[in-house]
Structures are given as structure tokens and as C-alpha cells.
N, C-alpha and C positions, 0 to 999 in steps of 0.2 A: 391342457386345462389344469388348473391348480385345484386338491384335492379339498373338500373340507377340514382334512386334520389340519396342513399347511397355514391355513388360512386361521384357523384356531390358534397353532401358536406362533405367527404371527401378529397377531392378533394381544394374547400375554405378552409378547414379547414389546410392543407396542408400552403395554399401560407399565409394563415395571423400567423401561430404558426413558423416564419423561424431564430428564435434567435433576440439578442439584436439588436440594426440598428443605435445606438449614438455610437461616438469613444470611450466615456468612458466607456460609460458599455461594448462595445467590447473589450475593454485593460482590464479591472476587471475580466474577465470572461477568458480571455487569462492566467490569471496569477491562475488560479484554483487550480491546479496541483502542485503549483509552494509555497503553503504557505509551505509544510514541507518536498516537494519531494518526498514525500513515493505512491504515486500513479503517478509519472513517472516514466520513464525506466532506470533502473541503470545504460545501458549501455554507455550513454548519459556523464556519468564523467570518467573522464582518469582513475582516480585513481578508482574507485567504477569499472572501465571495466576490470584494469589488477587486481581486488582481484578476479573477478566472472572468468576469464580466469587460474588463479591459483587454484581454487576452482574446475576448470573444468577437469584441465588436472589429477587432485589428485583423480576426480572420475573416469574418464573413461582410466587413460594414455597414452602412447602416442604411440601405435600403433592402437590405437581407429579409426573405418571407418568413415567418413562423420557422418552417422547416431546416430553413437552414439557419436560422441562429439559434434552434437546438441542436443542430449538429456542430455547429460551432462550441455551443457553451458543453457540448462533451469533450469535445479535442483538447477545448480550452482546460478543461477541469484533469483534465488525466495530463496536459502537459507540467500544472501546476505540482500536480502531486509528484510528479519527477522529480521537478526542481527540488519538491523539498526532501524526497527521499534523497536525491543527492547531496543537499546542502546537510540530511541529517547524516551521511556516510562521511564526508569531509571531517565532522566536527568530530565522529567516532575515530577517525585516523589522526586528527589532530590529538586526542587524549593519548592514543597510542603511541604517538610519537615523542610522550614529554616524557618516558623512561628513559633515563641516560643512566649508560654503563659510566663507571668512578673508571679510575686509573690501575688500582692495585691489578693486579692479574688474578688472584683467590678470590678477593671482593668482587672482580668483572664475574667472574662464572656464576656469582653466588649471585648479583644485581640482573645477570642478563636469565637466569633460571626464575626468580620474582617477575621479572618483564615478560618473560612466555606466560609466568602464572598469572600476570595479570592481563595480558592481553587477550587469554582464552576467552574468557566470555564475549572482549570487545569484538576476538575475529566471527563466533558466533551469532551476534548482532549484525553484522557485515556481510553475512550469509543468507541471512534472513533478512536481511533489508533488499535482494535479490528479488525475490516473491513480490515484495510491493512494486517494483520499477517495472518486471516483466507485467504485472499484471497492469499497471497504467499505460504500459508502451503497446499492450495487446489492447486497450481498449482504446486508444486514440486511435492504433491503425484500423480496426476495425469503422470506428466513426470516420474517417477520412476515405475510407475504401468505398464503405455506404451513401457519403455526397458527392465521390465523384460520379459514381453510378446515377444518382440522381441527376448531375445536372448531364452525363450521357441521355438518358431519356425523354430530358427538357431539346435537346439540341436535335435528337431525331423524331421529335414530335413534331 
């Protein structure tokens, strides 16, 4: 059983931890989501919602019940976002790779030490772009685990 002090400061600890309280760091913190888009919801763009609705209907077709072209339109929405996390890691390796070492030998040490200094953040973003792909690729298998189960239950009913 949790004591009443516990719960008291809890409780404090609740009203003073409540987010930013400046407009700016309210607008900073608003735009989180928002540096590369891969941790908002695809469905949120016209064009990214008719690819995940064509992705949907080619899973499930189109006599598909309710049920299952929600399950479809999650497989479909988390494959999409793959694609783009990985279309957005190609285009990071692509900038990465426009550093060319020169010729000189003193100039190569000094141009390929600039290309580690510049790459750090890119391989940083390349790391963290990780997070998003596990996390779509856990939520499709999840939703494909959950319709097969489903149409298991249809076949021994």
C-alpha cells in the first residue's frame, strides 16, 4: 500500500514536472515530430494517404470486411513509413558520400578529418533513423500477426 506521504509528493512532483511554460520553447517542442516526419502519421499527407490506401486495398481487396481493411490499412501505413525511412537514409548516405578526398597526401588527411567532421551528425541521423524503421517494422508484424489469427478463428468456426 502506498503511504500518504508518497502520494503527496507525488503528487508536487506531478504539478511542478507539467512541460515547457515560454512560447518558445512551447513552439520548439511542438515542431518535434516535425524535423523529418518519420514519427508522425503518414496519413496526415494527401499524397503519402492515397499510397497507404493503394497499399491497402492490394493487401486485403476489395471485398475485405471492416476488419480486415483496418488491418490492412495498418500493414499498409507502417510499410509506407519504411519506405520512407529508408528512402530518407539512402538520401543521408547519398550527402555522405559527396565528400571526396583531393590528391595531395597532407590535403587527404586534412579533407578526409573535415569528412569524419562532417559526417558525424549525418552518421548520428543514420542511427536514429533505426528507431523509426524498428518501430514501423514492429508495428506491421504485429498487425499481420493479429489478421492471421483472425482469419485462424474464421476457418475454425
Amino acid at each position: 500500500m502506498t503511504s500518504e506521504a508518497k502520494i503527496a509528493a507525488n503528487r508536487r512532483n506531478a504539478q511542478r514536472s507539467t512541460g515547457p511554460r515560454a512560447a518558445l520553447a512551447k513552439a520548439r517542442v511542438r515542431r518535434n515530430a516535425l524535423r523529418h516526419g518519420l514519427a508522425a502519421l503518414v496519413v496526415g499527407d494527401p499524397a503519402v494517404a492515397a499510397e497507404v490506401d493503394r497499399v491497402a486495398a492490394a493487401i486485403c481487396g476489395p471485398q475485405a470486411d471492416r476488419l480486415e481493411r483496418a488491418q490492412a490499412l495498418i500493414v499498409a501505413e507502417a510499410q509506407v513509413t519504411v519506405k520512407r525511412v529508408r528512402r530518407t537514409r539512402a538520401q543521408i548516405m547519398e550527402q555522405m558520400s559527396l565528400v571526396t578526398p583531393t590528391q595531395d597526401a597532407d590535403a587527404r588527411d586534412t579533407a578526409s578529418m573535415r569528412g569524419r567532421d562532417r559526417s558525424a551528425p549525418c552518421l548520428e541521423q543514420l542511427l536514429g533513423f533505426e528507431r523509426y524503421e524498428r518501430r514501423a517494422l514492429s508495428r506491421r508484424k504485429r498487425a499481420v500477426r493479429l489478421a492471421s489469427r483472425r482469419d485462424i478463428k474464421k476457418i475454425t468456426s
